[in-house]
N, C-alpha and C positions, 0 to 999 in steps of 0.2 A: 504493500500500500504506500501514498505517496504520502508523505509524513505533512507538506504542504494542503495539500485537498483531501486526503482520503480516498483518492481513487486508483485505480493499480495501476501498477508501475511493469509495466511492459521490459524487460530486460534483454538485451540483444546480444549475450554472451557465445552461449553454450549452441543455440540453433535459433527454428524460427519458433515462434511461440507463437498461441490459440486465441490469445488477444489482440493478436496483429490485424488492421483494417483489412490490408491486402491478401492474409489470409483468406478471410472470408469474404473477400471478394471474389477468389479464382474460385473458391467455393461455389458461388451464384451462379458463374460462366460454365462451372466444367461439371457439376453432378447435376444432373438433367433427368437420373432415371429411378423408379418410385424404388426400385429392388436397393438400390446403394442408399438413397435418403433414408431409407427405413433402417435397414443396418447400421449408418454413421446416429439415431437418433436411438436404437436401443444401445448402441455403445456408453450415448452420453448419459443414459438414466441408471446404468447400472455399474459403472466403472468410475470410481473418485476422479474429479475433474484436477487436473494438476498442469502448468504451467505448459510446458513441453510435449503433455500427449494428449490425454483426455479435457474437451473433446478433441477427436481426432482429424485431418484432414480428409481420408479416403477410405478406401477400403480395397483390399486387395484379394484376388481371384485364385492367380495360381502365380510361380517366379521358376524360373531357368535361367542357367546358365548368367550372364549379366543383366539378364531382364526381371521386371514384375512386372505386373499384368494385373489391372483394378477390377473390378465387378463390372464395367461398362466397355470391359475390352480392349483399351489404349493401354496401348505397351511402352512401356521406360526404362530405357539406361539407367540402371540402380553406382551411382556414383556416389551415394553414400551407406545403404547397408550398416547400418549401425555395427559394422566394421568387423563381420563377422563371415563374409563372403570372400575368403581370398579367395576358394577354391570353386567361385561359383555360388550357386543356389540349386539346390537338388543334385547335386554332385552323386553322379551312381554309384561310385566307388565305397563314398560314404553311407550311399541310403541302403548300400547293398552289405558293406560290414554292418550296421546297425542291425539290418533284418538279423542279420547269420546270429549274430550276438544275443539277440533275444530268444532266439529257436536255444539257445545251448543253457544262457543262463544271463536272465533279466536282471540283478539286481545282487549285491553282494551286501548281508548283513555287518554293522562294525564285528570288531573281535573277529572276524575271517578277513583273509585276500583272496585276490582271484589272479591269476595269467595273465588276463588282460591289464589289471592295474599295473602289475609291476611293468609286463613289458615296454608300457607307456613311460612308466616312471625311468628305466632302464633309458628308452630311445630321447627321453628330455634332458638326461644327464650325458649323453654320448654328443649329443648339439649342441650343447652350452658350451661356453668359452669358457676359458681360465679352470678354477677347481671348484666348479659350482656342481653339487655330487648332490644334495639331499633334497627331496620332493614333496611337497605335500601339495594333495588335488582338493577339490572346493565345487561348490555348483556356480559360483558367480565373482566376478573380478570383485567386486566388494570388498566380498568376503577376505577375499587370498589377500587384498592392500592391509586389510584388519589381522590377519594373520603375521602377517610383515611387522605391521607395528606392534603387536605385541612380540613376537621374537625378538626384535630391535630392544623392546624394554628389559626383556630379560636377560639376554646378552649382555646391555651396558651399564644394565643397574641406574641408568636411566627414564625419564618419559619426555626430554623436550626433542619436537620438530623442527627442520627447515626444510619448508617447501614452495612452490611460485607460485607468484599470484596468479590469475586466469587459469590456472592449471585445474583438471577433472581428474579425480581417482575412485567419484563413486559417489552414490545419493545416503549410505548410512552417517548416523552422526559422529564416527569416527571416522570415514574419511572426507566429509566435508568440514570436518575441521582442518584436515588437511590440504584440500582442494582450494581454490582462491576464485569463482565464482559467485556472484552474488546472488545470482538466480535460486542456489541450493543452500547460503550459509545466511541468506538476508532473514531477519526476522523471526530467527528460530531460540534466538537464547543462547544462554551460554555455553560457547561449544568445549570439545576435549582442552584441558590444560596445556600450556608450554608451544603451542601451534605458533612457531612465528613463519613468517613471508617475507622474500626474495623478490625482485622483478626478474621476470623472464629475461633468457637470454634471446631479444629480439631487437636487429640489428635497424628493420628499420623504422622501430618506433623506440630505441634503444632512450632511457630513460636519460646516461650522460652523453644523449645528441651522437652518439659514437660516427653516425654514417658523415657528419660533416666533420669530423675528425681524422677521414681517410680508410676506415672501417673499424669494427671490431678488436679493441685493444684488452678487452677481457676485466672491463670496468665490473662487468654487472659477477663475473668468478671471483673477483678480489673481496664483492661486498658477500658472499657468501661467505668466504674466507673468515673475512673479520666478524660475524656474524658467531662462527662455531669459535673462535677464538675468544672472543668477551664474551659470551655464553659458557665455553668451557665445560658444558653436561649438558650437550646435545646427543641423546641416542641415535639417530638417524636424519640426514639427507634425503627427502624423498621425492621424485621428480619421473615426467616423460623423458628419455633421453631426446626426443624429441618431439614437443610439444604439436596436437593435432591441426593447430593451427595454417598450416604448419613454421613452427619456429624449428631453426638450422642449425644449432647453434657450431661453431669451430670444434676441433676436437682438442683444442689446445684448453678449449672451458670446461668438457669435464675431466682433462688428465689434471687440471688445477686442483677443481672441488676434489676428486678423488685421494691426493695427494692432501689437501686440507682434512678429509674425516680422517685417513688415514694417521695424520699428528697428533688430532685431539679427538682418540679415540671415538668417534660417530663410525654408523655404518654406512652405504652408500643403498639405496635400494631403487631401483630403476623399475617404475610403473609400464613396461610394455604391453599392456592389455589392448589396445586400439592396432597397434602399429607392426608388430612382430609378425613370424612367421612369413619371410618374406615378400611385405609389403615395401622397405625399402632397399631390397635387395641384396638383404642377409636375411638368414633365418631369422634371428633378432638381430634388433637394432644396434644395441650394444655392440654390435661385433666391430662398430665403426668409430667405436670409442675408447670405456675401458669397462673393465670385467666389475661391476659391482659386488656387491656381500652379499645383494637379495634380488632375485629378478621375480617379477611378478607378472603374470601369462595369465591371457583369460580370452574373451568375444571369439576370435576365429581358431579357436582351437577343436573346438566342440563341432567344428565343420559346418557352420550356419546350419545345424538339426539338433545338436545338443549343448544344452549349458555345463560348461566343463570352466574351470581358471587353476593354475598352480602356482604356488610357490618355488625357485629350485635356490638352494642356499649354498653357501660352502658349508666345507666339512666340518668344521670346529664348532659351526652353529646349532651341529647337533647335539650337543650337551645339553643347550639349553627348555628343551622343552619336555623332559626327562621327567619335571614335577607340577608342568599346568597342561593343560588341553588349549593348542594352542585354535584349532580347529573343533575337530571332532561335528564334522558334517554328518548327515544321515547318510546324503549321497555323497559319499567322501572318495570311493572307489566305486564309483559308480562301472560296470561294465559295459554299460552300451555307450556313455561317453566316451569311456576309453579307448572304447572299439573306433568309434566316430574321428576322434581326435587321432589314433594310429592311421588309419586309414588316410587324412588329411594331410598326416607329413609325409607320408608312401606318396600320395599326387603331387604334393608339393616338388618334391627330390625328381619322381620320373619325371612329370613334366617340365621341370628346370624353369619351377614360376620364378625363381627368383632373378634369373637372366632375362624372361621376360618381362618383369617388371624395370627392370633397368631397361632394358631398349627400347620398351613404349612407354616409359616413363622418360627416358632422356628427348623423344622424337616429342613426344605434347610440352615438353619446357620449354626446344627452340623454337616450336610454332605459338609457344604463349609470349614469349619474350619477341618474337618478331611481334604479334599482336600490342604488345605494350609499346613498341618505341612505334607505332600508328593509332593508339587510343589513349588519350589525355584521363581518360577514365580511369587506364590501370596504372595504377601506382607502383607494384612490386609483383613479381613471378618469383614465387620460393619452390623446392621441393628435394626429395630424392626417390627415385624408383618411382610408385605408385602412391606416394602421400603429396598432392600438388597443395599449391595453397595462389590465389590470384587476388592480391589487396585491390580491391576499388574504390576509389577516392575523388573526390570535391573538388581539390585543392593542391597541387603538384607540390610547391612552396609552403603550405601549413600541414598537409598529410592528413587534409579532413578525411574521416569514415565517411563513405557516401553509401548512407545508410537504406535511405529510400529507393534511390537508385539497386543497388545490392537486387533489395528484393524485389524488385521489378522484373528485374534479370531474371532473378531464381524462379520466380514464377511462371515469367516467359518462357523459360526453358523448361521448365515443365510441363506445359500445353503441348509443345514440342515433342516431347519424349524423352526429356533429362533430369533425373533427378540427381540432385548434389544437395549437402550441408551449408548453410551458409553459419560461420564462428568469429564472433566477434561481431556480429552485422554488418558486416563487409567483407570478407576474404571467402568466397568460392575456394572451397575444398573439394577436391576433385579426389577419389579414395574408389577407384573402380573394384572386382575382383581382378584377380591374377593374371584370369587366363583371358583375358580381354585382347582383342588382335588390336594392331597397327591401324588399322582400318576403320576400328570398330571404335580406338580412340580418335580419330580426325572425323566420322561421322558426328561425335558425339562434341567435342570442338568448333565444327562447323553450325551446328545448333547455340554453342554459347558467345560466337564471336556475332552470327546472325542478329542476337538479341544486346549484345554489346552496341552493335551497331543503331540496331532501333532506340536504344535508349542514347546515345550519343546525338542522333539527327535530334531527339526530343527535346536536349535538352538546347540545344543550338537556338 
């Protein structure tokens, strides 16, 4: 609520929100038919109405491949996926271990394991970088960032955080204590103790002006730095290695911070749940940086069919959970996750998403970047692999959010056949599945520059 008027405060962080005029306006244009209105109107009477979903925009039929598909039959480039499609949507491989898996054995009670956990557990410890050896699985990345933080507390006989503002790690009240959105931390009371906040490392809204200082001299790693230094019992660091936004950061920022926990004693715990599993053309992220204490895996593990998230830790950190429940899920070893999530890194590997994600992730930069130095609109083209990020702005010289504009576009592009996140209310996040062709990305380009352009003449 607006602490001025009392009336609600529309927040343009995290995505679009169900307050938005232009919402429901494409609303008015594009559901036309009684079977979907009826659907989108028992959604809203029986599901909590909340910021981000309910009520909802559409309603969805069936999804393949890069596609969904609404109740009224227009089909859409899914470029956002709530970041669970690398390997697609209906992926047979995965729908076909899930079946098998259930035919053998549905469900593993605690105090037993199954084949299936461990083997998973086994093939996450053989990917991971550095000496990151011990596993614990979760039904939801929440969950597994909460598992993080309290191993972190146990380990350093600490409870303070550092972690960035704007950043997402999850809707529980322990990790939007964490997370630095206002959408999830506004108005809720007092949240977890010792939570402090960092400005992102983003170079071109960089907080000491860095891009007119000739780039990136590692202002915003120093103030972490001193941060856990005058602190001095901070349990953990916890961060996207990079932010969905998507923020880039140097890899000189986190061999910094890594090096700073490492001093004073904090852990490093890298939130990969969005981004991993080669989306930017490592299995995980991290590989392009440094080997954290704690990585945290969740959304496209579970092979967009099941909700799966882990933990994988180093070795030494297994001592510490010897005397609490750091977890203790129902579905903790769940088997047909497991199955779902094995099966997901087998396509990943044979199909070599992650080379594909590089070369049709590098071919949509230079045609976003050619796009930028021809539209006053685009202010910055970020990305690596398959996590794009396209700033649209006002003001070349102030680096206004052109906020309206944004969602004009996102909308447009969605009558069209595009769907993408809009973060921050301005940067077009472009976050395809994997196996997305060449083609399949410049179709889907050709739809957002199209609508670029309509909104450029408009504003002329």
């Amino acid at each position: 609520m607006s602490a001025a008027t009392g009336g609600p405060t529309i927040d343009r962080s995290e995505g679009d929100v169900n307050l938005s005029p232009a919402r429901k306006a494409w609303q008015r244009g594009h559901i036309t038919d009684a079977k979907t209105q009826a659907l989108l109107e028992a959604d809203a009477e029986v599901f909590l109405h909340q910021s981000l979903s309910t009520p909802v925009l559409n309603a969805l039929e069936s999804c393949d491949g890069i596609y969904i598909t609404d109740t009224q039959g227009r089909r859409y480039m899914d470029f956002h996926g709530n970041s669970v499609h690398q390997v697609g949507f209906g992926n047979a491989a995965v729908a076909d271990a899930v079946a098998a898996q259930i035919e053998q054995l549905s469900f593993c009670t605690r105090r037993y394991t199954c084949q299936t956990a461990v083997d998973l557990a086994r093939r996450l410890v053989d990917l991971a970088p550095g000496d990151l050896s011990r596993v614990l699985l979760c039904p939801g990345g929440t969950s597994a960032v909460g598992m993080a933080l309290k191993l972190a507390r146990k380990a350093t006989g600490r409870y303070k955080t550092i972690s960035m503002w704007e950043s997402f790690h999850g809707a529980s009240l322990d990790s939007i204590s964490v997370g630095g959105e206002a959408i999830f931390r506004g108005g809720i009371g007092p949240l977890m103790p010792g939570a402090a906040h960092a400005p992102p490392c983003d170079e071109y809204r960089c907080l000491w002006n860095c891009h007119a200082r000739g780039g990136c001299d590692l202002s915003c790693a120093a103030y972490v730095e001193y941060m856990l230094e005058t602190e001095g019992d901070v349990a953990a660091v916890i961060a996207e290695p990079m932010r969905w936004t998507p923020y880039i950061p140097p890899k000189a920022y986190w061999e910094r911070i890594r090096a700073a926990c490492d001093k004073h004693g904090a852990l490093l715990i890298f939130d990969e749940i969005p981004n991993s599993l080669g989306r930017t053309g490592r299995v995980f992220t991290c590989e392009d940086y440094v080997v954290p204490d704690i990585l945290v895996l969740g959304k496209g593990l579970g092979g967009g069919v099941m909700p799966l998230a882990a933990i994988v830790a180093r070795e030494y950190l297994n001592e510490y959970g010897k005397e609490i429940a750091l977890g203790h899920y129902t579905h903790e070893k769940s088997p047909v996750a497991c199955a779902a999530a094995l099966a997901t890194l087998d396509y990943i590997e044979e199909h070599d998403l992650c080379a594909n994600a590089l070369a049709v992730g590098d071919a949509a930069l230079a045609r976003l970047r050619a796009m930028r130095d021809k539209y006053a609109l685009i202010g910055d083209v970020r990305g690596r692999g398959l996590l794009i990020g396209v700033e649209l702005i006002e003001d070349a010289a102030e680096r206004t959010r052109a906020l309206d504009a944004a969602e004009r576009i996102m909308y447009g592009c969605l009558s069209r056949g595009l769907s993408f996140k809009l973060t921050m209310g301005n940067i077009v996040t472009l976050a395809p599945p994997l196996t997305i062709t060449e083609e399949e990305m410049h179709a889907a380009l050709d739809i957002l520059e199209e609508c670029i352009v309509a909104e450029t003449e408009e504003m002329m």
